[in-house]
Backbone as CSV, one residue per row, in Angstrom:
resi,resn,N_x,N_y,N_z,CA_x,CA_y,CA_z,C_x,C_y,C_z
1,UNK,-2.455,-4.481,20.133,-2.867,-5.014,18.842,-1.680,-5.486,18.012
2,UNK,-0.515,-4.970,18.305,0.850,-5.223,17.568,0.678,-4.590,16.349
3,UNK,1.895,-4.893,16.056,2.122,-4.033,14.367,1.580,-4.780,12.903
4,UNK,0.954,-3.863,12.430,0.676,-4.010,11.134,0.725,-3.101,9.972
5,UNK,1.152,-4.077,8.214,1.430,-3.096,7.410,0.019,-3.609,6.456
6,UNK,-0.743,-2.408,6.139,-1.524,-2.593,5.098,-1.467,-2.310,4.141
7,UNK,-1.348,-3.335,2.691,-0.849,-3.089,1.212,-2.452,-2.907,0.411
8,UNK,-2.493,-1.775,-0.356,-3.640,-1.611,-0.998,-3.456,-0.911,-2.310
9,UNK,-3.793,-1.251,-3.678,-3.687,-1.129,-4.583,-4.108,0.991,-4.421
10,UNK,-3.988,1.444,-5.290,-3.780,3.215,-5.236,-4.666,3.793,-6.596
11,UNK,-5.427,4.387,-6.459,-6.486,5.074,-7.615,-6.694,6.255,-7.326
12,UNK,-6.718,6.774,-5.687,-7.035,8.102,-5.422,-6.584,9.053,-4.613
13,UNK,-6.281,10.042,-4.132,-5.929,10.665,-3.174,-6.819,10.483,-2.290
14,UNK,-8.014,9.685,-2.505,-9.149,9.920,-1.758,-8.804,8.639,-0.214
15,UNK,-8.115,7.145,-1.285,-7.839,5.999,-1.201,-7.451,6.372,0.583
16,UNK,-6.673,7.225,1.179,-6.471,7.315,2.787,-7.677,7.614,3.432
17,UNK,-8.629,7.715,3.507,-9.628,8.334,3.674,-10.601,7.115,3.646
18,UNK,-10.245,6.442,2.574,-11.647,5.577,2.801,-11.078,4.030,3.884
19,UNK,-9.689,4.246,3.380,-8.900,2.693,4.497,-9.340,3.191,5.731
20,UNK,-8.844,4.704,5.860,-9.120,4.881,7.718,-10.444,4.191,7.955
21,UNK,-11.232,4.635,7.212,-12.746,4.405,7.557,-13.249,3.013,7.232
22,UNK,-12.365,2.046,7.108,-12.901,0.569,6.671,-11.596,-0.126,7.451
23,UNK,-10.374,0.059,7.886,-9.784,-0.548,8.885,-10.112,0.090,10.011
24,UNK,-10.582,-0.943,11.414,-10.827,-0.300,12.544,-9.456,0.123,13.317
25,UNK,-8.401,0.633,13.116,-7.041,1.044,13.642,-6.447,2.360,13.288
26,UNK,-6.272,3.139,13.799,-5.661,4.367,13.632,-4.470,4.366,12.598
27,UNK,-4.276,4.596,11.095,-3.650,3.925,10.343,-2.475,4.963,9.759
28,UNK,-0.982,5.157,9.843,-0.086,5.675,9.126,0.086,5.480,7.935
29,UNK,0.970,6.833,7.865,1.094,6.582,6.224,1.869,7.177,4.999
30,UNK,3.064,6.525,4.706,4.030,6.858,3.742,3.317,7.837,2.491
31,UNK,3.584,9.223,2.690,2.925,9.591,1.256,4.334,10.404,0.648
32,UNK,3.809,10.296,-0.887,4.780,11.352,-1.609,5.175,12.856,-0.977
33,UNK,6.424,12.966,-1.100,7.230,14.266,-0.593,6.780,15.178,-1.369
34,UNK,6.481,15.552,-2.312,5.662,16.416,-3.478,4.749,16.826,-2.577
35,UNK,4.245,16.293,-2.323,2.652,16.073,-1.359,2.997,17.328,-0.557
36,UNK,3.160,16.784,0.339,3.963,17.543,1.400,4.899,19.204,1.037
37,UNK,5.213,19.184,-0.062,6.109,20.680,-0.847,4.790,21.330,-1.205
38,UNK,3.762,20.954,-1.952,2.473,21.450,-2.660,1.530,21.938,-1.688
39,UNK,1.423,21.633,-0.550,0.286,21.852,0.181,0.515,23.251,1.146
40,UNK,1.994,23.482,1.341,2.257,24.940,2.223,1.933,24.300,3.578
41,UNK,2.456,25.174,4.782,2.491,24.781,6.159,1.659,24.022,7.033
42,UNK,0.037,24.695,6.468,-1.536,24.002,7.232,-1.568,22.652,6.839
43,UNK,-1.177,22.704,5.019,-1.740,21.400,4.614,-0.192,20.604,5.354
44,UNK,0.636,21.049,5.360,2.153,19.648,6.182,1.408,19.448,7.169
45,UNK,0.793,20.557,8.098,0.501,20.129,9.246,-0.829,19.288,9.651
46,UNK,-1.593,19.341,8.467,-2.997,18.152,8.540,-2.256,17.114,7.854
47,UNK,-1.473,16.695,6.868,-0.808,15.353,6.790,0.054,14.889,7.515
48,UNK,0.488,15.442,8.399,1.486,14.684,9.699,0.250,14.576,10.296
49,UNK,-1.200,15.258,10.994,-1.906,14.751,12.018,-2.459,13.549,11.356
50,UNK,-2.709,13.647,9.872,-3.250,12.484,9.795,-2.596,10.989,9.664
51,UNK,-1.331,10.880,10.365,-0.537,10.255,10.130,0.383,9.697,9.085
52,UNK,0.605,10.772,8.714,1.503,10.530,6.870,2.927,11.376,7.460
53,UNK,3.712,10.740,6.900,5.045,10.655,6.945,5.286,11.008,4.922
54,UNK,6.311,12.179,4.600,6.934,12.435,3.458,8.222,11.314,2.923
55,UNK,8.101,10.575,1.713,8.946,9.872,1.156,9.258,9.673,-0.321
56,UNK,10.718,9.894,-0.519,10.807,10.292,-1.733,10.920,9.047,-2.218
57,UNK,10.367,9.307,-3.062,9.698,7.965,-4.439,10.966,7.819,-5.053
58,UNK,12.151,8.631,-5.770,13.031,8.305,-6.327,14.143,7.877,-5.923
59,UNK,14.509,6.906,-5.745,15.873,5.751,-5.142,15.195,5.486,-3.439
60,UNK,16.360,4.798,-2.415,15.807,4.584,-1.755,15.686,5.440,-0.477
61,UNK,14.828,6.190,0.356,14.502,6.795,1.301,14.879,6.025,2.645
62,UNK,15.740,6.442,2.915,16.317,5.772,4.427,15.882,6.566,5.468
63,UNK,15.441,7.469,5.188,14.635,8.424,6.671,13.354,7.387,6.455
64,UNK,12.927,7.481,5.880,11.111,7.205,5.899,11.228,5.435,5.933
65,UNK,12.180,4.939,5.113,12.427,3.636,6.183,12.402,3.677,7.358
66,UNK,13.228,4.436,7.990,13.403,3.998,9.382,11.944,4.619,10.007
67,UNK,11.884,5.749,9.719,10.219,6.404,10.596,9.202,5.576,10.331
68,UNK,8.772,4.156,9.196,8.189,3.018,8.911,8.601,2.151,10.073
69,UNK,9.750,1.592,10.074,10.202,1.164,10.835,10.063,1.371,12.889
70,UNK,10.126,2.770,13.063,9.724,3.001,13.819,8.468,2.492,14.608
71,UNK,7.863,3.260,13.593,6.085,3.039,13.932,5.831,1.484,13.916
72,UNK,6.193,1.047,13.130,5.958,-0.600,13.951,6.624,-1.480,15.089
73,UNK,7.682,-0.572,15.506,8.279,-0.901,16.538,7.328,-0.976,17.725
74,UNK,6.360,0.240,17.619,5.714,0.601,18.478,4.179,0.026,17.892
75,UNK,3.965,-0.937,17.248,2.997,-1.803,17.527,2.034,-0.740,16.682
76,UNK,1.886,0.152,15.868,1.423,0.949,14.933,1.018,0.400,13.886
77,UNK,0.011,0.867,12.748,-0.399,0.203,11.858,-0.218,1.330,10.496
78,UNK,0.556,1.037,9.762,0.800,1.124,8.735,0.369,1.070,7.364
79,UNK,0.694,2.144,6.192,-0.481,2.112,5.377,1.412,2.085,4.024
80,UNK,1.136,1.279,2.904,1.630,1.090,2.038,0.865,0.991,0.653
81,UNK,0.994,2.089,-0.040,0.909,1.576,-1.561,1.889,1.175,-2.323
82,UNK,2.249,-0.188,-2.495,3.576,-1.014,-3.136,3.448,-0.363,-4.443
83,UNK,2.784,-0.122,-5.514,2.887,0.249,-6.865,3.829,1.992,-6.337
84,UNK,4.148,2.497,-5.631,4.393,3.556,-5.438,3.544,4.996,-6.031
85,UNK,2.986,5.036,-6.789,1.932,6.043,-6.857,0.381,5.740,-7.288
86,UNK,-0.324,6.517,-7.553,-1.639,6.166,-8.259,-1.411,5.867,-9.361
87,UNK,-2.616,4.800,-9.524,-2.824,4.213,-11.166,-3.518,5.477,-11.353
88,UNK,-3.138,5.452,-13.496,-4.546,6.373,-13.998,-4.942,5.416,-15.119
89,UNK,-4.825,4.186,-14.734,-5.961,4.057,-15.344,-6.887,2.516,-14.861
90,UNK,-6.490,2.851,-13.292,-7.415,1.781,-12.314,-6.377,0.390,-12.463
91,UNK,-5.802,0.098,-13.494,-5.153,-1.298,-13.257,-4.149,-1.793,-12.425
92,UNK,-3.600,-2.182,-11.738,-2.208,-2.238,-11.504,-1.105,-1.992,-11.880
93,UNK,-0.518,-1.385,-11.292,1.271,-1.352,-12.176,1.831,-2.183,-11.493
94,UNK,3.122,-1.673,-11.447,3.607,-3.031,-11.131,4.387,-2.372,-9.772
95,UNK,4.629,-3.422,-8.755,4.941,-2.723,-7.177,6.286,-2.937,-7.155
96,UNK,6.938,-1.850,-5.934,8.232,-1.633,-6.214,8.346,-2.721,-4.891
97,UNK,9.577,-2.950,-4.527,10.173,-4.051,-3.746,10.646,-3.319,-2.486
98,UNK,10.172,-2.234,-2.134,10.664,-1.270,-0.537,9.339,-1.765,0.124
99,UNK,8.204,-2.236,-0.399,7.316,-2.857,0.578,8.121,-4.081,1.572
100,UNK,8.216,-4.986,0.289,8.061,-6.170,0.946,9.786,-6.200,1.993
101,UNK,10.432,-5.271,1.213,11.523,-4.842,2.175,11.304,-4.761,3.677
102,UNK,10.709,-3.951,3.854,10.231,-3.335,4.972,9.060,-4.166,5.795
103,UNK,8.574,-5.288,5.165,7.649,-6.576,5.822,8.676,-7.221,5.926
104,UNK,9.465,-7.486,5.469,10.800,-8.356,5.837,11.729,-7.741,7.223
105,UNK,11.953,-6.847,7.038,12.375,-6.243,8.439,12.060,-6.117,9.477
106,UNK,10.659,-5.948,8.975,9.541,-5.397,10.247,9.088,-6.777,11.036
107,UNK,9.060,-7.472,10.140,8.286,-8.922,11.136,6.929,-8.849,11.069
108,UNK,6.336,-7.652,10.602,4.865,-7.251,11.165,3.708,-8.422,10.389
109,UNK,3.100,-8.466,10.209,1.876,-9.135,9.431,1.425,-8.140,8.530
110,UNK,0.759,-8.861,7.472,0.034,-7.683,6.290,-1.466,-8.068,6.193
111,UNK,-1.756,-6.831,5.839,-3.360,-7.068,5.683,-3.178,-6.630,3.945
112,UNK,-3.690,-7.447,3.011,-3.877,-6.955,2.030,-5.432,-6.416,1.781
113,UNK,-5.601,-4.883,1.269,-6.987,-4.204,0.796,-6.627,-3.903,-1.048
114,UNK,-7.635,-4.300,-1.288,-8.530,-4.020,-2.793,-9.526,-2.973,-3.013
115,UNK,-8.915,-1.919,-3.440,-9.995,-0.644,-3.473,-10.787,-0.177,-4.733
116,UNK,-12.058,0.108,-4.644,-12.480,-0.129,-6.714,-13.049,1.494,-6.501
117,UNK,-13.841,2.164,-7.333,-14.538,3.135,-7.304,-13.914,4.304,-7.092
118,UNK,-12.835,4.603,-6.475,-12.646,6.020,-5.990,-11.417,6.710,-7.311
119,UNK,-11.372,5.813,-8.581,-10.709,6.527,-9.250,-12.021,7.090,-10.279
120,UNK,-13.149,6.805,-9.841,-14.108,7.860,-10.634,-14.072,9.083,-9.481
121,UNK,-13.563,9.507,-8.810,-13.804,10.478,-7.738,-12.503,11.479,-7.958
122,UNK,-11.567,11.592,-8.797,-10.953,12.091,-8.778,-10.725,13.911,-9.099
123,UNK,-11.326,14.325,-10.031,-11.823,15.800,-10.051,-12.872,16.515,-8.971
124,UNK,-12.680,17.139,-8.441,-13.471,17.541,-7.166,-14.999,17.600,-7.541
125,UNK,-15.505,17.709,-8.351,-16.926,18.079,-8.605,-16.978,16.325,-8.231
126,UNK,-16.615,15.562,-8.470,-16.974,13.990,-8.356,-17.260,13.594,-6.600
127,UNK,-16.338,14.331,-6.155,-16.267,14.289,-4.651,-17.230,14.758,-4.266
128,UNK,-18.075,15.869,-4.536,-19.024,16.314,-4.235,-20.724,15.367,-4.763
129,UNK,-20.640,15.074,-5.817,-21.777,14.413,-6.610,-21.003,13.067,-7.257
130,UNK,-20.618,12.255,-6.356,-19.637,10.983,-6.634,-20.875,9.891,-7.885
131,UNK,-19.863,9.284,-8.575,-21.333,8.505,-9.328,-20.010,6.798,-9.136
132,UNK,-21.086,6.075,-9.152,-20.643,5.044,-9.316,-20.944,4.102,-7.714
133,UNK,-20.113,2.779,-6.986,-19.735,2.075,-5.920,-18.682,1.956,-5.680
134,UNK,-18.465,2.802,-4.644,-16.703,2.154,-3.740,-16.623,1.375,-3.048
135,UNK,-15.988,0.545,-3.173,-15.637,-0.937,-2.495,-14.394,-0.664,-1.918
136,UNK,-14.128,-1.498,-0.408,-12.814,-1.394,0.394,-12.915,-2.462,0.697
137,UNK,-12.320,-3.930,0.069,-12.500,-5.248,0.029,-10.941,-5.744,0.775
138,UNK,-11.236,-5.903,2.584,-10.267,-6.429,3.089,-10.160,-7.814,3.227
139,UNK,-8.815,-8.189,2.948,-8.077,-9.474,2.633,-7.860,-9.932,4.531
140,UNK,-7.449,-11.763,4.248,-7.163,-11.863,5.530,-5.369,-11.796,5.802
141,UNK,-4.939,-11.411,6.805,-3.800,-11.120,7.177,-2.591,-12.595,6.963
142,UNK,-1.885,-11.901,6.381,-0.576,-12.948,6.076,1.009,-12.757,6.423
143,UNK,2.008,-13.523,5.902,3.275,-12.650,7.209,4.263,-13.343,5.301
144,UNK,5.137,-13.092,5.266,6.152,-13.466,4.727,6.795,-14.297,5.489
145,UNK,7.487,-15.113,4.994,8.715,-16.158,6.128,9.924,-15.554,6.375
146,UNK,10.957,-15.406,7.343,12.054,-15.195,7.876,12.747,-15.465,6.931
147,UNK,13.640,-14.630,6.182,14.823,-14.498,5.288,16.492,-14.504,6.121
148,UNK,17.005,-15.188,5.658,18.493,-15.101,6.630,19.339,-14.484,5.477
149,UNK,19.786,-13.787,6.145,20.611,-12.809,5.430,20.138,-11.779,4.476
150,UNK,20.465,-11.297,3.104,20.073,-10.218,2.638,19.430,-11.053,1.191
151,UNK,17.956,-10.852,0.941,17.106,-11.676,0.004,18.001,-10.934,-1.520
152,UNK,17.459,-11.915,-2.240,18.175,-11.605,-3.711,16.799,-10.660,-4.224
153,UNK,17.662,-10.318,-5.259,16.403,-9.018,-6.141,15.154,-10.229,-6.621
154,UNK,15.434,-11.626,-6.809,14.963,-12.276,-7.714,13.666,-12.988,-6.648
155,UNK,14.388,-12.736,-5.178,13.201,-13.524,-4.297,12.235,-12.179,-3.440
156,UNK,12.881,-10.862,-3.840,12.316,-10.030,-3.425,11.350,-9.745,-4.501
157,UNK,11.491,-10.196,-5.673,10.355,-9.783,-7.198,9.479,-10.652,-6.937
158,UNK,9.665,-12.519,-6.576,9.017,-13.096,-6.514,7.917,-12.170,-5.010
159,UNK,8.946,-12.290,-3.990,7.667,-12.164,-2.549,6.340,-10.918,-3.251
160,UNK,7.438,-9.982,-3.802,6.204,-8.804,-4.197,5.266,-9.270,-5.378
161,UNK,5.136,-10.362,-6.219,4.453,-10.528,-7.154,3.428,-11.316,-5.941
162,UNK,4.221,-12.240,-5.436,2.957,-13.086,-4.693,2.086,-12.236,-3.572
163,UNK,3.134,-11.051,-3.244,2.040,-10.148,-2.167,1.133,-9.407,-3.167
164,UNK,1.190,-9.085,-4.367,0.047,-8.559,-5.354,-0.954,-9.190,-5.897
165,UNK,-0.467,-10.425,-5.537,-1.671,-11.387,-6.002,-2.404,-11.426,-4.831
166,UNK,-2.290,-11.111,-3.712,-3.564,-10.967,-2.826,-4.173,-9.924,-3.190
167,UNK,-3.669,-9.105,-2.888,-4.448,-7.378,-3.556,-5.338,-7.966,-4.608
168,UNK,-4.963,-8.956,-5.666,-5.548,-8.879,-6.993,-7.138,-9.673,-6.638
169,UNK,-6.755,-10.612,-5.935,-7.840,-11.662,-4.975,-9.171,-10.722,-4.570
170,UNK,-8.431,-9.790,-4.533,-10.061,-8.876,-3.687,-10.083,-7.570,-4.875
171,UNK,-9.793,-7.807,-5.962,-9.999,-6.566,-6.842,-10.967,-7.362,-8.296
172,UNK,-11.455,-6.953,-9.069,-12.001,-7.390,-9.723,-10.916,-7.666,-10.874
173,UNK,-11.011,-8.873,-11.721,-10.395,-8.949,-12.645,-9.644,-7.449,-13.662
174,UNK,-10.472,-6.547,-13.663,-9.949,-5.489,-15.003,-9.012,-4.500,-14.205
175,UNK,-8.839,-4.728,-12.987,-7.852,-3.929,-12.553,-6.472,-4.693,-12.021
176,UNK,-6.043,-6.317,-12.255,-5.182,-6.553,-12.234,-3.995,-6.220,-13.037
177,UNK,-4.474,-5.267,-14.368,-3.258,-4.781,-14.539,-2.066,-5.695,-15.139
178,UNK,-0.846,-4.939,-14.677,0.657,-5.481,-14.240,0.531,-7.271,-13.650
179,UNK,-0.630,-7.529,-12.292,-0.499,-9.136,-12.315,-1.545,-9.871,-12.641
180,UNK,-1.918,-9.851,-13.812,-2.927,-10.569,-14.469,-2.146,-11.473,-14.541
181,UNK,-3.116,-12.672,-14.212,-2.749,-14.229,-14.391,-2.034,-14.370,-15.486
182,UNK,-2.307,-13.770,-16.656,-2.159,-13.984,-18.230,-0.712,-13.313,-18.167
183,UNK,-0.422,-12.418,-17.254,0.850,-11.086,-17.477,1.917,-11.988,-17.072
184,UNK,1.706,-11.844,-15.650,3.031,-12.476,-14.190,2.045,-14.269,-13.943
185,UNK,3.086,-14.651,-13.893,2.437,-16.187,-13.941,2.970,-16.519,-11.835
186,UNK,1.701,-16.678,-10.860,2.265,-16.717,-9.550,3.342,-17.908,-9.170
187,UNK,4.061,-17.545,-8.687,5.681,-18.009,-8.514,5.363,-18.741,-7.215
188,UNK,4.196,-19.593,-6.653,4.767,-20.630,-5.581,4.151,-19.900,-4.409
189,UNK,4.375,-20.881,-3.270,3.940,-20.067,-1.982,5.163,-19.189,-0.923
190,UNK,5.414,-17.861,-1.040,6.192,-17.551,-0.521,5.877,-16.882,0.646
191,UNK,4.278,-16.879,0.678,3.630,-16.463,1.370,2.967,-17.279,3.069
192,UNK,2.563,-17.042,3.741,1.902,-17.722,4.787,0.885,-16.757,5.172
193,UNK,-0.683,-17.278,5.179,-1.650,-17.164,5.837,-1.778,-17.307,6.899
194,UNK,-2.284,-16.075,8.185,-2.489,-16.812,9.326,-4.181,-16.855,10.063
């Protein structure tokens, strides 16, 4: 199947759970190192089976690069939330630039997903008696173009604004957030559809 990274906007802890179950691919997945400290031995050991890898959110993580890296070496499919944590309050923030880093390295293709509903699910009684519609609105797959040499901060802001504007494509207007048309004005095609 080859390698792929999937970028999907973030509302829930629930949000891994519902991609597995709406991408047909066995899907990895960069989560917070917190994560991983909070849960004690059983819970490390059900987030490594479920394919999550620990990465620290503050500066840049060169282990969990490369174990990203890895896994698409090996034709693996990959799970990225570019905003780096959950929204609270459903909109977008704004995405950090170790995504599109790492689509730049990787070569891989992206699938962009748009996820709505599961930030009403967040207190456990919701999980149990959920109210509302969750939507897992997948985008069609796109690649970035070949960069020679090392991209500037300014074309790495642009690639990640234009990779959020797909996300935004399959999200409903009130959760664009950070790239509302009105906010970030889209910077050109830096993108390719395939």
């Amino acid at each position: 199947m080859g390698p792929l990274i999937v970028i999907a906007n973030h509302l829930s802890n629930l949000d891994p759970s519902f991609l597995g179950a709406s991408v047909p691919r066995r899907l990895n997945y960069l989560a917070k190192d917190n994560l991983f400290r909070a849960v004690g031995p059983v819970g490390r050991w059900y987030l490594r089976s479920y394919g999550a890898f620990p990465i620290d959110r503050v500066g840049v993580d060169a282990k969990a690069f490369r174990w990203a890296l890895r896994q698409l070496q090996q034709d693996a499919a990959l799970v990225i939330f570019p905003e780096g944590t959950r929204s609270r309050t459903a909109s977008l923030n704004e995405a950090k630039a170790g995504a599109v880093s790492l689509i730049l390295k990787s070569g891989a293709p992206v699938l962009p997903v748009g996820i709505t509903g599961t930030e009403r699910m967040q207190p456990f009684l919701r999980v149990v008696n959920p109210t509302g519609k969750i939507r897992v609105n997948i985008g069609q797959p796109f690649s970035l173009p070949n960069i020679e040499g090392r991209p500037s901060r300014e074309l790495l802001r642009s690639m990640t604004t234009d990779m959020m504007h797909r996300v935004c494509d399959l999200l409903p207007e009130s959760y664009h957030g950070f790239y509302s048309r009105s906010q970030v004005q889209k910077s050109g095609p830096a993108v390719t559809s395939h």
